[in-house]
N, C-alpha and C positions, 0 to 999 in steps of 0.2 A: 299245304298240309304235309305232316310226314308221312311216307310211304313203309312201316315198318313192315320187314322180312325177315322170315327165320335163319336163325343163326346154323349154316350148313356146318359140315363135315365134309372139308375135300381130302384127294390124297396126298396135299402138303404135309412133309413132314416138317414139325417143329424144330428149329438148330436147338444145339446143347451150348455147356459151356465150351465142350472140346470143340466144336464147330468152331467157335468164336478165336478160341487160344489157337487154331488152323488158318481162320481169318485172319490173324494177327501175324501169322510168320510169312504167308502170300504176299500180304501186302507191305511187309516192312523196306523191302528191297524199294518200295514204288514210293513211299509214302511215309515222312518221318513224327513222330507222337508229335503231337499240339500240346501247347504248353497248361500247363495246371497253376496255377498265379491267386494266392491269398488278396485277399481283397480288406484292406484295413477300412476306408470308407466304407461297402456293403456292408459288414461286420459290425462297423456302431449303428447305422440304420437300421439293421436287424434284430443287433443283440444277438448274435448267430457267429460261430466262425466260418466264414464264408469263403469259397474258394469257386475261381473264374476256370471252366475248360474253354478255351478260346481254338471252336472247331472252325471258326473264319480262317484260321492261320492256313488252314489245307490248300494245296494248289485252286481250287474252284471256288473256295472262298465260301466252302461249307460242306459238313460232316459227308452228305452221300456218297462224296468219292470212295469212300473207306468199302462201303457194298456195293459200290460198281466195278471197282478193283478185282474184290476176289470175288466174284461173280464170273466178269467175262473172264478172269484168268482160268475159268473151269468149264469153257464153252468147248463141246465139241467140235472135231475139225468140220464137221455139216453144218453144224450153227457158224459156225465162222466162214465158213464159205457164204452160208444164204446170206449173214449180215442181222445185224439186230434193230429193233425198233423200239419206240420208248413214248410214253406222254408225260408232258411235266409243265410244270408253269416257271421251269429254269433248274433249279437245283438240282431234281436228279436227272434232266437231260444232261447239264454239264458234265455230272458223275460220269451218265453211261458214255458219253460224247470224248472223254477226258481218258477212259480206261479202254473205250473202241482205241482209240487214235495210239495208245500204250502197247496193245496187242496186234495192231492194224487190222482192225477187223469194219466193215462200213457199218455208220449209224445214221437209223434217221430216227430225228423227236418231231413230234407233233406237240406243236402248244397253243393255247388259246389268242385269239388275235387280238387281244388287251393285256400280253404277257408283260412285264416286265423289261423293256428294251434292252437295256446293259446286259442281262441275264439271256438271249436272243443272241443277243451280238456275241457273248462268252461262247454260246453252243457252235454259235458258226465258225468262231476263231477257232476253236479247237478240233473242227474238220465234220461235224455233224450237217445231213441236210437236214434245214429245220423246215416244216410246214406247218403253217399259223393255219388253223383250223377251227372254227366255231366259238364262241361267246367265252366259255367256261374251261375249266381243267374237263369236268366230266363231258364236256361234249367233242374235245380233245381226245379222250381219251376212247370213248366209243368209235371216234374217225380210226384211232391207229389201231384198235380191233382186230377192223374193218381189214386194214391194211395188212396186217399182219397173215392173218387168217386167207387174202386172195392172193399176196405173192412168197408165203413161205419165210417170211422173216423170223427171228427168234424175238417174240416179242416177251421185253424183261417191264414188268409189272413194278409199278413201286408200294409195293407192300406184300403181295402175297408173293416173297420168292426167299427162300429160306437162306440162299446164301449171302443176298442184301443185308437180311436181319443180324447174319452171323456177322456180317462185316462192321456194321457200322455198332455194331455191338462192343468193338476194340475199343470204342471211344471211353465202356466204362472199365478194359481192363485197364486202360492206361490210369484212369484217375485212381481206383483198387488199390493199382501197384505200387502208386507212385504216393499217395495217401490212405491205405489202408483202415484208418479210424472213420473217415467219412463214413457218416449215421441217414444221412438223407440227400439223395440225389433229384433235383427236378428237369423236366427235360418238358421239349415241348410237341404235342402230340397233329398231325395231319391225316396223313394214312396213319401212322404208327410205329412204321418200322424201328424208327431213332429208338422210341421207347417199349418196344419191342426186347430189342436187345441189350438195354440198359436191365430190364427186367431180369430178362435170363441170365446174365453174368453175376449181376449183382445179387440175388437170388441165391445163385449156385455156390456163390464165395460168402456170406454170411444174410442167411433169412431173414435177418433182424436191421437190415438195411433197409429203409423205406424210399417206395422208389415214387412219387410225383407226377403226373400227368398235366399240361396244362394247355388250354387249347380255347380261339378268342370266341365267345359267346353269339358273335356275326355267321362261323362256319361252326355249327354245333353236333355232326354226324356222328363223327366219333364217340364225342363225351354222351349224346344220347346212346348211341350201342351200346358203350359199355355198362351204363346203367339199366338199360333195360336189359343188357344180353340179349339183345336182337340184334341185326345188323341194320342197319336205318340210313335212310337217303333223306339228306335236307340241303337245300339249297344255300350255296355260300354268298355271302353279303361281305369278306375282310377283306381290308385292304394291303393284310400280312400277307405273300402270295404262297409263303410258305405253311401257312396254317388253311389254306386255301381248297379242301375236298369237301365234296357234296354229298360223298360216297363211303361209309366204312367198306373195310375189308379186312376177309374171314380170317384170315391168319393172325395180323395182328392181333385181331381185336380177343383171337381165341389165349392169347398170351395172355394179354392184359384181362384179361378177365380172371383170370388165376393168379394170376403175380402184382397187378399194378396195386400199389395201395389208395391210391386216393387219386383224382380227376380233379381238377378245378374250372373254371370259365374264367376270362376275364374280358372285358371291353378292348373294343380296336381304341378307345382311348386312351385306356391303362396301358395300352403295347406302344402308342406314341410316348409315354410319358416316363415309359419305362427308355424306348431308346434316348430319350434326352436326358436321362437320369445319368446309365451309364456312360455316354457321349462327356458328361461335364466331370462325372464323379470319379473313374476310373480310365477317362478318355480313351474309353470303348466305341469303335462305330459298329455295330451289327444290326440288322434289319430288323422285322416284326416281329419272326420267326423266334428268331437269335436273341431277340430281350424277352420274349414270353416268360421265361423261367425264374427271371427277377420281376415282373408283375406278379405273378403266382407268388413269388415271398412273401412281396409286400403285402398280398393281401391273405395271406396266413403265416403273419409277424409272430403274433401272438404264440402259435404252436410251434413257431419253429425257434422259438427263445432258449439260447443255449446249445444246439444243438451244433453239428460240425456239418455243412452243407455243402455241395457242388451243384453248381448253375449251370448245366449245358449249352452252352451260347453255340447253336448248334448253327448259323451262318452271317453273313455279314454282306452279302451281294442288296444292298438297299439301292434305288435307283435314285436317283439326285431331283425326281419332283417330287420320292415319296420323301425325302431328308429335307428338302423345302418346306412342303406340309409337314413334317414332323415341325423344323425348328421355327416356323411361322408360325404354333401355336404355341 
């Protein structure tokens, strides 16, 4: 059953756009824009002008570097000495694992001990210690806590940390800048951050931009928060690991709750079916995560008829039993 809890008030403050356009000059030196790519095939499938941000192209082979860049590039010289900590089921260990190893600062991630191996093996090539800890993200995540809180780490949260949100927020100045008519952006929601900061940029540079939520109907923490405006723990069952939290959290969900315009669900078989879609159609490979946002099309074609859209294909680290099971079925 779900455990709903009131939606707090902490003393996170919310990034802005200027946050974001700060994020953006941090990380330029480290980090160069991913490419924005029209998509003629989505586009007759949709009836949509459809354009690909291809956030796999990042060195980690997905968006969160962008918030783990200009994050630890703003850690105190005591946070850098103590070292930082992190839980993640890959993606944003890699971020923090990828932007420690940039600034030489030590990391260590804790991740679940059914992680994703290729994504394990990325965090360790890139100098993080990793410790495989408990079932889940969420039981991960209470272990590094733990950790954080008894030896002094600076432990970076993947969601409640405002200059994460600001960062990976660049993703949507770059698609703005580089296509300023884009009417509807979709992205696909976990914690939230990603769509976090899609909210506030795009928001900030024209109102009238609708911004997309979509997140697999298996891990549903999220999309229930944000509809009831509570914050809600429900046990995840996807086999996306990026869409993979059990857990909302405050910040994000305190964005999206004022900015997101619409949430969707979709099936962990709509997210197989979507990476074999793009895999043949646009010979895209991206993970669960990374196709969410063209499942969400497809199954709001209908509204989005005409319209000028960007897909956040926000990573691509799929591991090769889940691409077996994907192109097995």
């Amino acid at each position: 059953m779900s455990d709903f809890l009131p939606l707090k008030q902490t003393a996170l403050d919310e990034p802005t756009i200027r946050d974001a356009i700060a994020a953006a000059a941090r990380i330029r030196p480290h980090l160069a824009p991913t490419p924005l790519r029209q998509s003629a095939a989505l586009s007759e499938i949709l009836g949509a002008d459809v354009y690909l941000k291809h956030e796999h192209h990042l060195p980690t082979g997905a968006f969160k570097v962008r918030g783990g860049v200009n994050l630890i590039s703003q850690l105190t010289p005591a946070e850098q000495e103590a070292g930082v900590i992190a839980a993640s089921t890959g993606n944003h260990g890699q971020s923090v694992a990828y932007a420690a190893r940039l600034f030489g600062v030590r990391a260590i991630v804790c991740a679940p001990e059914n992680a994703n191996p290729g994504k394990v093996a990325a965090m360790r090539e890139l100098g993080a210690e990793v410790k495989l800890v408990g079932s889940s993200y969420d039981e991960a995540r209470l272990a590094c806590e733990r950790m954080a809180a008894a030896d002094g780490y600076r432990y970076i949260h993947s969601g409640d940390e405002p200059l994460l949100i600001a960062g990976v927020g660049t993703h949507t100045l770059e698609i703005l800048g580089e296509q300023p008519r884009i009417d509807t952006i979709i992205v696909p929601i976990g914690g939230g951050s990603g769509a976090a900061g899609a909210c506030i940029v795009a928001k900030a540079i024209d109102p009238g931009i609708q911004v997309i939520g979509v997140q697999s109907e298996a891990a549903p923490a999220a999309h229930q928060s944000w509809r009831g405006h509570r914050l809600v723990e429900v046990a995840s069952h996807t086999w996306a690991e990026g869409l993979a939290t059990g857990t909302a959290f405050e910040l994000p969900q305190r964005i999206l709750h004022r900015l997101l315009d619409d949430f969707v669900l979709v099936s962990d078989d709509d997210l197989k079916a979507a990476v074999r879609s793009l895999l043949e159609r646009t010979r895209t490979l991206v993970e669960g995560a990374g196709a969410a946002p063209f499942a969400a099309a497809l199954a709001l074609k209908d509204r989005l008829a005409g319209r000028r859209i960007a897909l956040i294909l926000t990573g691509g680290n799929i591991s090769i039993a889940q691409l077996r099971t994907v192109l097995g079925e």
